[in-house]
N, C-alpha and C positions, 0 to 999 in steps of 0.2 A: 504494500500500500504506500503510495507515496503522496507526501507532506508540501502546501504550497503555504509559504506565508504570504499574507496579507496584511499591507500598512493602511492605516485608517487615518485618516487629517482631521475629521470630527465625525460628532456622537451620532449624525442622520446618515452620513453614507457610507455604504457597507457593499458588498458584495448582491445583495438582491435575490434577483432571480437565479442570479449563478450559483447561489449556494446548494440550491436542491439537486443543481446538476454536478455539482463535484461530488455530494451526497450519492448519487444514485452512479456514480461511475468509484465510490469507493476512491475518493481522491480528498484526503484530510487538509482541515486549512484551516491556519491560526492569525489572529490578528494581532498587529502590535498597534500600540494607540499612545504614539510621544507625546501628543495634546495631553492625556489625562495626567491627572497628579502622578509622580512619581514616572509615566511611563517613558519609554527609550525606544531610539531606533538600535535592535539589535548588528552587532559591527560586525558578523559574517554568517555563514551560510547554517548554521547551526541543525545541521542533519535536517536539512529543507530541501526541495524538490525542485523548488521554483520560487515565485516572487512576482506576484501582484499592487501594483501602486494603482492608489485610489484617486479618485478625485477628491476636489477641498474647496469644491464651492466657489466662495468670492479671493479667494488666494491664490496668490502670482506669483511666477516664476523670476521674472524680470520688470513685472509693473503692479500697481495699486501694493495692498498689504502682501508683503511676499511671508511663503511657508516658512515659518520658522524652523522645521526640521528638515527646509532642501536640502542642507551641505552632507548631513549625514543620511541622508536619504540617498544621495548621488552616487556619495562613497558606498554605500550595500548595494545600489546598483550594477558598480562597474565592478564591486568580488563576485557578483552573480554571475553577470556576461563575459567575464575573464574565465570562471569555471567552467563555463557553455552550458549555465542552465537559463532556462528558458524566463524571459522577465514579458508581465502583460501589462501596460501601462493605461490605464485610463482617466482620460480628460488632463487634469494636469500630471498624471502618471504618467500619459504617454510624453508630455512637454521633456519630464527628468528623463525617460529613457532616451527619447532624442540626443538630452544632455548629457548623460552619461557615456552614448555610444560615439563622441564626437561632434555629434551635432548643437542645436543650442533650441531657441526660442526668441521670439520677437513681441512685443509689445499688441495687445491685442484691448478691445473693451469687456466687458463682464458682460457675460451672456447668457441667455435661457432658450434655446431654440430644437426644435425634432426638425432635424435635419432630413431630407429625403438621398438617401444612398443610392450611388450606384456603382455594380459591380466594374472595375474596370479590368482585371485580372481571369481569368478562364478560371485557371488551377488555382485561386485563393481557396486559405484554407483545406487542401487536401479537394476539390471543389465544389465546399459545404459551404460556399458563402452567396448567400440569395443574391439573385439578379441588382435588386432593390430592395428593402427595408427602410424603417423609419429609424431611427439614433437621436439621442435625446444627449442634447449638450449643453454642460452647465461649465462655462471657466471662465477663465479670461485668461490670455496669451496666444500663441497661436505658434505651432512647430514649427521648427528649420530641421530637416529631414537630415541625419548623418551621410556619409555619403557609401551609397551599395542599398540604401533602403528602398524598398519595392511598393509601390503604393499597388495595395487592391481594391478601395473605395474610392471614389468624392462625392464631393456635395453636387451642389445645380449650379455653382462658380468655378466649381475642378478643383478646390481646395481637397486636403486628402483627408477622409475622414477615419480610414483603415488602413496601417502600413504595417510591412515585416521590416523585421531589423535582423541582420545574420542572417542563421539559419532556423532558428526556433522561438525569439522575441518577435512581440506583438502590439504595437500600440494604438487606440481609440479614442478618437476625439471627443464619442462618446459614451455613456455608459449603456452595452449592451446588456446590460441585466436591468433596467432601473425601474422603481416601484415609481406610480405620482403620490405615494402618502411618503415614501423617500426626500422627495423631490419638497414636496410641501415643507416637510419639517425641517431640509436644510436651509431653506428660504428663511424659515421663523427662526435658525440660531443665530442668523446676523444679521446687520441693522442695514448692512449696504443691500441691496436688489439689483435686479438688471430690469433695463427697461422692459412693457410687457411683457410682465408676470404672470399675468391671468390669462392673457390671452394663450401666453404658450402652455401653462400650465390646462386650460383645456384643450387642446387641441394632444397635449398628452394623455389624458384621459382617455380621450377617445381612440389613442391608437397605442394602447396601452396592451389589448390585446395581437397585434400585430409584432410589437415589439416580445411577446411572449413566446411566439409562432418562430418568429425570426432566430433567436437566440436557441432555439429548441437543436435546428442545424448547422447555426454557429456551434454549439460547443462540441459537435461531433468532428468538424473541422478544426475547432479551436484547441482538442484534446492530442489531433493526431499533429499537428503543425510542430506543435508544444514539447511534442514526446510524454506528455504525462499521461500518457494512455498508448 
């Protein structure tokens, strides 16, 4: 059985809907939470499998309030990608792996949007990755691609909303697991918002179930790309 940690930036966003599916494929996964009292970004690989960065909301990489745990966050990134285990980065997860693998990040405004995806890759994901789906984006900054990274997503501008990094990292602009009671309550833990809230926030709602649909054959892709399966 093998062990995926997960860093958490705050108390509303978590893994989601991904967690029933590393559940059901017998794939264990712990989170570490350096925001709470006391908590740490652990400083290496500590019989872990892999390594998931979360997103964090209204926090920047390089503009408005940046993450307080980036610098050691970057650092467990690059003992990951050094080892050749597989890192999944989403929303400003995917910004650090960018950072981490050489790349960087650029200055972006704080956003709330379900992005419509399209596939630009055949073989993405082993080729478990839907033509189209919905992606639900909460950050602010916006990726500078390391160089050899493969985009298999964009948006309706070609910005990339899904890329591989190596051979077995993965980063997401947005979160493919995401709840809207997720979504809601990261909004109520801070005081800054991004412009239409509501309106994205329903329009997530409503395609709440699509997003559920979508990620069901992402993670059969996302398992084998990863090697954690």
């Amino acid at each position: 059985m093998k062990t995926v940690l997960v860093v958490q930036h705050t108390e509303a966003e978590y893994l989601g809907l991904i967690e029933d599916h590393l559940e059901g494929r017998n794939i264990r996964f712990t989170y570490a939470r350096p925001f709470a009292h006391g908590g740490t970004v652990p400083a290496g690989i500590s019989g872990h499998d892999g390594l998931v960065l979360l997103g964090a909301g209204p926090y920047g990489l390089v503009s408005g309030h940046l993450l307080p745990s980036a610098m050691p966050e970057l650092r467990l990134t690059k003992v990951f990608l050094d080892a050749g285990l597989p890192v999944i980065g989403i929303e400003l997860g995917a910004l650090m792996l960018c950072a981490a693998a050489g790349g960087g990040a650029d200055e972006a405004p704080l956003r709330l949007e379900i992005a419509e995806a399209r596939r630009v890759s055949e073989g993405a994901l082993a080729g478990h990755l839907p033509a189209r789906f919905p992606l639900a984006c909460y950050l602010r900054d916006r990726p500078v691609l390391p160089a050899g990274a493969e985009v298999f997503a964009v948006d309706g501008s070609g910005a990339p909303m899904v890329f591989a990094v190596g051979a077995n990292s993965l980063g997401f602009l947005g979160h493919p697991g995401t709840k809207s009671g997720m979504v809601e309550d990261l909004i109520m833990e801070f005081a800054e918002t991004p412009p239409d809230t509501a309106e994205a926030l329903a329009v997530l709602r409503a395609r709440q179930g699509e997003i559920a649909v979508a990620l069901s054959e992402m993670m059969i892709g996302m398992c084998r790309h990863t090697g954690l399966m």
